[in-house]
Structure formats: C-alpha cells, structure tokens
N, C-alpha and C positions, 0 to 999 in steps of 0.2 A: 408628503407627496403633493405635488403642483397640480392646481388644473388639468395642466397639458399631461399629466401622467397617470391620473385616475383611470382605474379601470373600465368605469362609465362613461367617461372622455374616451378612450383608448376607442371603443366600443364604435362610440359616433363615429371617429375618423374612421374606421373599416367602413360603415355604412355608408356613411358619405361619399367616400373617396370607389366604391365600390359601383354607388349610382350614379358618379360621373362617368365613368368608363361603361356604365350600362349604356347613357344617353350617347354618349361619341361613338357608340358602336351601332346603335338603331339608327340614331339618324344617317350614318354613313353605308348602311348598310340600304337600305330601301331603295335606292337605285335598280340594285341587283333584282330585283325582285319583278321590275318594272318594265324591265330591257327591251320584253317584247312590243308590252302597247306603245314604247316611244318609240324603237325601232318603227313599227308599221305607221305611226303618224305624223314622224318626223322623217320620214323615209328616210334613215342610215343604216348604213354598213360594218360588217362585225370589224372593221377595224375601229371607224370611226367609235363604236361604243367601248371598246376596248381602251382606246385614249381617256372615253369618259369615265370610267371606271378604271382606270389605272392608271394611268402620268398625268394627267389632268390633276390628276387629284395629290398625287404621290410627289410629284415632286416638288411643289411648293409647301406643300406638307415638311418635306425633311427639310426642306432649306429654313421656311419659318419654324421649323422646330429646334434649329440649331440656336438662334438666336433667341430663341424663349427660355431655351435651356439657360443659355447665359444671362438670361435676367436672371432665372430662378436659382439659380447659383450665388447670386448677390443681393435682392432682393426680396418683399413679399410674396411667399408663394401662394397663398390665399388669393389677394387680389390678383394675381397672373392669371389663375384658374378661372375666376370668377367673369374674367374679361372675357376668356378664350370660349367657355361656355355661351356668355351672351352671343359673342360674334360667329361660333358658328350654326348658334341656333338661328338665327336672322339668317345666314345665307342656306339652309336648309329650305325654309319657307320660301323664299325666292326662287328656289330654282323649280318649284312649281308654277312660274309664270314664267318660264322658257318657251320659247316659241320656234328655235331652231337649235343646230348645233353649237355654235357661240356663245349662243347666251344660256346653255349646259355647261359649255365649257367653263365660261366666266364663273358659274354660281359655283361649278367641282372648287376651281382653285379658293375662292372663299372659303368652303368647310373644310379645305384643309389647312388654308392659314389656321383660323380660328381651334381646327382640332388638336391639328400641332403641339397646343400648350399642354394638354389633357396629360400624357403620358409620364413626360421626363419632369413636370413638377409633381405629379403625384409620387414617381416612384423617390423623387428626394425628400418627398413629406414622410412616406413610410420609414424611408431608410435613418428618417431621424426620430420616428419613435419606437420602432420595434428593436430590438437584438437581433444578430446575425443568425440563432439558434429560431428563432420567432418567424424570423423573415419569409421564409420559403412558405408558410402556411396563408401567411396574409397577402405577398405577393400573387399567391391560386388566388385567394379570396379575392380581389382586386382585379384580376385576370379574368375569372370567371364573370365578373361582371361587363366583361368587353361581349364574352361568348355568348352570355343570356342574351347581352342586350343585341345581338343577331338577332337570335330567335326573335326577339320583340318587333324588329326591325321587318325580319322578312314575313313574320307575322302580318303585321299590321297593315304594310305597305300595302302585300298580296288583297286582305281583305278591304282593306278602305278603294287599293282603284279597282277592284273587282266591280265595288258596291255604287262608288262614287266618282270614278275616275283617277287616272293614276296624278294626276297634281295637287288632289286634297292629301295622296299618303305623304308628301312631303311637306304639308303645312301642318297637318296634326303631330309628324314626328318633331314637328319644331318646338307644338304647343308642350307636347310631354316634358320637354326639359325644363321648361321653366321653375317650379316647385324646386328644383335641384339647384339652381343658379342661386335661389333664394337661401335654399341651407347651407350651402357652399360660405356664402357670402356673409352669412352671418353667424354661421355658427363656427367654422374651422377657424383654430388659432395659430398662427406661426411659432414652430417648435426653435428652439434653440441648434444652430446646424453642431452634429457630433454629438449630444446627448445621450443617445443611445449607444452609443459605444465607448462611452466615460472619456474622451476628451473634447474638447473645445476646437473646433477647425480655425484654422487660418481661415484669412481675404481670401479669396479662389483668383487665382493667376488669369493673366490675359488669355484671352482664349486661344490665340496660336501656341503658345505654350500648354495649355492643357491638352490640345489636340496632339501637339509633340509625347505630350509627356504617357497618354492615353495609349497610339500607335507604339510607344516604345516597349509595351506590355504584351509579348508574346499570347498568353492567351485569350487576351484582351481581343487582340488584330484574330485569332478565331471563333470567338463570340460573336465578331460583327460579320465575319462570312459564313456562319452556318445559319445564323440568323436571316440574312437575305436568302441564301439561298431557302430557308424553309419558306419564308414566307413566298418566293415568286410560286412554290406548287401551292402551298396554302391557299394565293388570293386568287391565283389562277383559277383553280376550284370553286371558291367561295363566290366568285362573279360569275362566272358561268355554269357551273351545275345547273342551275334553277332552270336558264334556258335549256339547256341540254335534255333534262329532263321534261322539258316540254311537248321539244323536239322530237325530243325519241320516244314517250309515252303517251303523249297527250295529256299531261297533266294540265287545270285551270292554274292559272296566276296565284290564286286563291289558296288551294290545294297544295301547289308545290312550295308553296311561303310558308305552310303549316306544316308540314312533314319533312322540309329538309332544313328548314328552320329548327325545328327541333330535334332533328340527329343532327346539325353540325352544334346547336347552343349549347343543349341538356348535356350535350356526349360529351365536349370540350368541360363546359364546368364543372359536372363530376368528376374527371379524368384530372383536371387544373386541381380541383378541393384535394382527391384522396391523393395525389402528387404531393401536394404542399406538405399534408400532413406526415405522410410517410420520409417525405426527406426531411423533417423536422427532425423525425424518432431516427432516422439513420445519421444524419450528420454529426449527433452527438458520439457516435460509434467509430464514424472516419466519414472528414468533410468531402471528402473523393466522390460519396453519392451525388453532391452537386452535380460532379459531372456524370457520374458510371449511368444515371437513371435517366439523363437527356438524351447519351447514347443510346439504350437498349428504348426507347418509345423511337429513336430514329429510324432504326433498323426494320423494326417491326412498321411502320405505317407505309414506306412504298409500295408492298404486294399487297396491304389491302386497299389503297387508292386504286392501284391499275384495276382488281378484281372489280372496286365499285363501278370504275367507267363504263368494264365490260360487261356488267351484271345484265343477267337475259330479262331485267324485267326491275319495273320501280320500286316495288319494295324490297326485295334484295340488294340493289344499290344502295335506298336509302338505310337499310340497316349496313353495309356494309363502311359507309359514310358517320354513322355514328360509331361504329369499330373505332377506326381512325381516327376519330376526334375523341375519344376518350382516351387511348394511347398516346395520343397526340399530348393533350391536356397535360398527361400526368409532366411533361417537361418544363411547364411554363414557372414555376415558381420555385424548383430547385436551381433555373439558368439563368433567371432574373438575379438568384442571390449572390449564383456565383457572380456574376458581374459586377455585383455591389463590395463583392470580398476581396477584388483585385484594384478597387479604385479608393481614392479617398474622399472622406465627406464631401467635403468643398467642390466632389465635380463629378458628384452622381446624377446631377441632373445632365450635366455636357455626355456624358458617356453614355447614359441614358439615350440623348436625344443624335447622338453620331449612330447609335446603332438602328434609332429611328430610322436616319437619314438614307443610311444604305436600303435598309429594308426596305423603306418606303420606295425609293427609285427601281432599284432592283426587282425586289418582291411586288409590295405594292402596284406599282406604275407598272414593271418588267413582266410579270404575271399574267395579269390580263391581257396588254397590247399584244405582247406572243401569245395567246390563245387565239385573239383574236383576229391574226394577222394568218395565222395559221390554218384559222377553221375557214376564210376566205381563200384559200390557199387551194385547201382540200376540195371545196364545196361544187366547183364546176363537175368533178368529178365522181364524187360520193354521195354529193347531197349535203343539205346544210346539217340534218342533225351527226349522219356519219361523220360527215370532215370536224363539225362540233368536237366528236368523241375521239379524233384521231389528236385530234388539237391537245386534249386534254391530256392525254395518254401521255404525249411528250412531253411538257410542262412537267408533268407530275416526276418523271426520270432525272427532271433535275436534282432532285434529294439525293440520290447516290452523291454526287457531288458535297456535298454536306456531310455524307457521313465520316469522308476521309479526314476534313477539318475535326468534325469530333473527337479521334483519332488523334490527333495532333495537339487539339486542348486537352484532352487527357493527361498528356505525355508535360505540356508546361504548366499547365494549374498547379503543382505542388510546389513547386520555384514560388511563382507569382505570390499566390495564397501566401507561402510563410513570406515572403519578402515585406508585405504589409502589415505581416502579424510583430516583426521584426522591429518594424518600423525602419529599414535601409530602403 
C-alpha cells in the first residue's frame, strides 16, 4: 500500500481537506454576523448589503471557480488549494479596512476568487482516494466542515466586533487560516486521477467539451438546478437570519452569532455526518438512496423554514432553524456522490465547480440580493424587521421549485448511474 493509500494518510487528508472547508466557511461567513454595525456606520441599504453578501461575492466566485476547476482537472491540486487559501485569506483581512461600499465590494469579490478553488479541488481530491461506497460519509465529513466553520464564523465575528469592533472580526478570521495553508501545503500529496475506482483517467478534454459533455447528462442538468435552487433559500437565510433576529428580538451581535451560529453549524453537521453515514450502509442495498434521501430532507425542510421565520419568539425559531439544518444536512454527502457517479474522473472537479457556478450566482448572489431587495420593498410599510421576515418567507418558497427537479433526477439517475457503470 502507497503513502497516498495508508490508512493514517487516508485519515490526514479527511482532516485537512475538512479544515479547509472549515476556514472558507468562517471567514466567508463573518460578514453576515456584522451587517448591522456596517450598515449603521457605513450608512447602507438592505439592498446595497444584499449585493454584499450575495453577488458581489457569488458571482466571481462561480466564474473563478470554473476556471480553477479546469486547472484542477489537469493539474496540481495541492498547490491550487494551497494558493486559493493564501489569497482569500489576505482578502478576508482587507476587507476590514473598508471605509465605504466599494472598497466592501472590492474585498467581497477577492474572497470569492480566492474561495472558488476550495470546493471543486477538494471534491476531486476525495473523489480520487475514497470508493464510490466510501464517498457519501467523507463527502458529510468534509461538508460538515463548511457548517462548523459557520458556527466559528458567526461566532467569533459576533464576539470580536462586539468586544473590539467589527473590522478586527475579519483580520482574526483571516489569522485563523493560516496554520491550515501551512498543512495544506505541506503535508497533502497529489493522488493518481482514477485510483479509486481501479482505472487510470484520460487527459480531461477542453473544457467546452466537457461542459457539452456534462449538460448532455440528464440528471446531471438536475443536480445543478435543485442545487441552485436550495441554496438561493439556504443563503437567503444564512445572511439574513442574524439580522432578522436582531430586528425582531433584540438580540446583541454577540448573542445572535452564538446561538444561531450553532443551530445552523452543529445542526447541518450532525445532520451532513449521520447522512453520509447512513447512505453509505443504504447504497450498498440500492444506489437510488443517493437520490430517494436528498428528496425526503427536501420535502421535509420548507415547513420548518417558514415555521422558523414565523416563530413567536427567538428561541423557538432558533431551535426550529437547527430542525432544518439537521434535515437539511442529512442531503449533502449522499448528492455530492451522486454527482460524482454520473461524471468521469477527469472532470469532477469542472462539474464540481459548474454546479458551483450556478449555485453561487443563483443561490449564493440570487439569495441574498432578493431578500434584500425585498425586505426594502416591504419596509415603508411593515417596518424593517416585519418586511425582513416577509422577505424571508418568500425566498425560502423557492424550494418547492426544487423539489419538482428531485423528482425528475429520480426518474434519470438509473440511465445515467448504469451508463457510467457500463462504461457507454
């Protein structure tokens, strides 16, 4: 057994690849946590922050994450990572010496070039040491490390500009990463692409071809729209909750970065682990749970998003919000794998980072700016935290729209699945 196959190698790359996704998710995350003391000192408007936390950041995010993909498709994925961490740790720290809307704006699109790389190399790293049977547990594990590192994110953010102002929470989440950049960097080794699944990949085709060849995948084309669509209520929420709950509770910066930081973290990572695990033990049964287990956490998480919007009161919200995110969870490492079981080696990172892309503009970007376009909407009329929660409410409706897609990849995953299995 090689290096790269030892069980105590095996081991490190979960850790590692697990605390990258921790740090891309805290430092990306602290924003949200902050929204009010910039709003009030940067006098902006909930659209205006809605850009900042959603397309600002979203879109050059999916675009540089198309083209990272396609390095990482041909390329060192180690040093891609290793890059993409330095660079959005540096624009993390920066954007605490913003002094208006622009030079927020500027620093957004920074951490999301630089985050870009985080995602679609790692899941090509995975997908070339674990087995298809393996995958769904490590891809939670790896997931869950985005979730926690919220928690950390709205943690810390909350407490440091509580304590200290909110421009040291984005210099310290910058310091945090560092230790990781350094293990990244020295300790992950470049796996052989196809190892895992006993052949040898091809060169990866030009990327218009791959994009061809990707769209031509029936349930491929809906993976990438249940996808977007979850994520525009997902981030929708995840940016705005915090104020919302401000708004309508009175909760401090402080407070609401520890308690709803930890129903959306702890809830989503527990929910991501026992997900993985359990579509491990079922896919050997019939690989359909891929799909059947993404459906049935869909179904379930609209009525308790609406409940939590409506909730008479912050702790019933914030538990009903861990609901959710534990339901939620349990989809992320059985849909990840299916998307790895319709693609080939050579272009898990591009299909990776196309689903980013949508996500990111759609969900990501599309999320927030409609909350926030929305709750300015409402706001003459209801009040900023009501329109807030009307904001929300709608946002979160988009999921029905997703569930019909599920639906539909149901109905082509067994084509696609054997067709690869087939080798046609």
């Amino acid at each position: 057994m090689s290096q790269h196959q030892t069980s105590r190698y095996l081991t490190f790359v979960v850790v590692a690849l697990f605390l990258v996704n921790f740090v891309n998710y805290m430092d990306r995350m602290v924003l949200s946590v902050v929204i009010e003391p910039i709003k009030a000192e940067l006098e902006l408007s909930d659209t205006q922050i809605g850009l900042l936390t959603g397309l600002a950041f979203a879109i050059f995010y999916g675009t540089a994450g198309l083209f990272i993909a396609w390095l990482a498709d041909r390329y060192n994925r180690k040093v891609i990572l290793t890059v993409s961490m330095l660079a959005w740790s540096v624009m993390t720290a920066i954007t605490g010496l913003a002094q208006n809307f622009w030079h927020l704006f500027m620093a957004r699109i920074g951490v999301g070039v630089g985050e870009s790389g985080a995602i679609p190399t790692s899941h090509s790293l995975i997908g070339d040491y674990f087995t298809t049977q393996q995958r769904s547990a490590i891809l939670a594990i790896f997931t869950s490390g985005a979730t926690i590192g919220l928690t950390a994110g709205l943690t810390l953010g909350g407490y440091v500009a509580e304590n200290y102002g909110w421009r040291w929470s984005f210099v310290v989440a910058a310091v945090v990463g560092l230790p990781v950049i350094l293990l990244v960097g020295v300790g992950l080794k470049e796996p052989e692409r196809g190892q895992a699944d006993g052949i040898k990949a091809e060169a990866a085709p030009p990327f218009l071809s791959v994009l061809k060849h990707l769209l031509s995948i029936r349930s491929y084309r809906h993976l990438v729209v249940t996808s977007a669509l979850s994520n525009l209520a997902m981030f929708g929420v995840i940016q705005w909750m915090p104020a919302y709950l401000i708004r309508q509770f009175g909760l401090g910066v402080a407070e609401v970065g520890f308690y709803f930081g930890v129903a959306l973290g702890l809830g989503a990572a527990g929910g991501a682990i026992v997900g993985g695990l359990v579509a491990n033990y079922l896919v050997k049964r019939n690989f359909m749970w891929l799909v059947w287990l993404p459906l049935i956490s869909a179904v379930s998480v609209f009525p308790l998003y609406e409940l939590a919007i409506f909730a008479p009161s912050a702790t019933v919200s914030l538990g009903l919000i861990m609901a959710v995110n534990i339901l939620g969870g349990v989809s992320f490492g059985p849909l990840l794998t299916a998307t790895q079981t319709v693609v080939l080696p050579n272009m898990r990172a591009s299909a990776s980072a196309f689903v980013g892309f949508t996500s990111s503009v759609i969900g990501v970007g599309g999320g927030p700016l409609l909350v926030g376009i929305l709750s300015d909407y409402f706001a003459p009329t209801y009040g900023s935290a009501v329109g807030l929660q009307y904001a929300l409410a709608i946002a979160v409706a988009v999921t029905l729209w997703g569930v019909v897609h599920y639906f539909l990849l149901i109905k082509a995953y067994p084509n696609d699945r054997l067709a690869l299995d087939t080798g046609s």
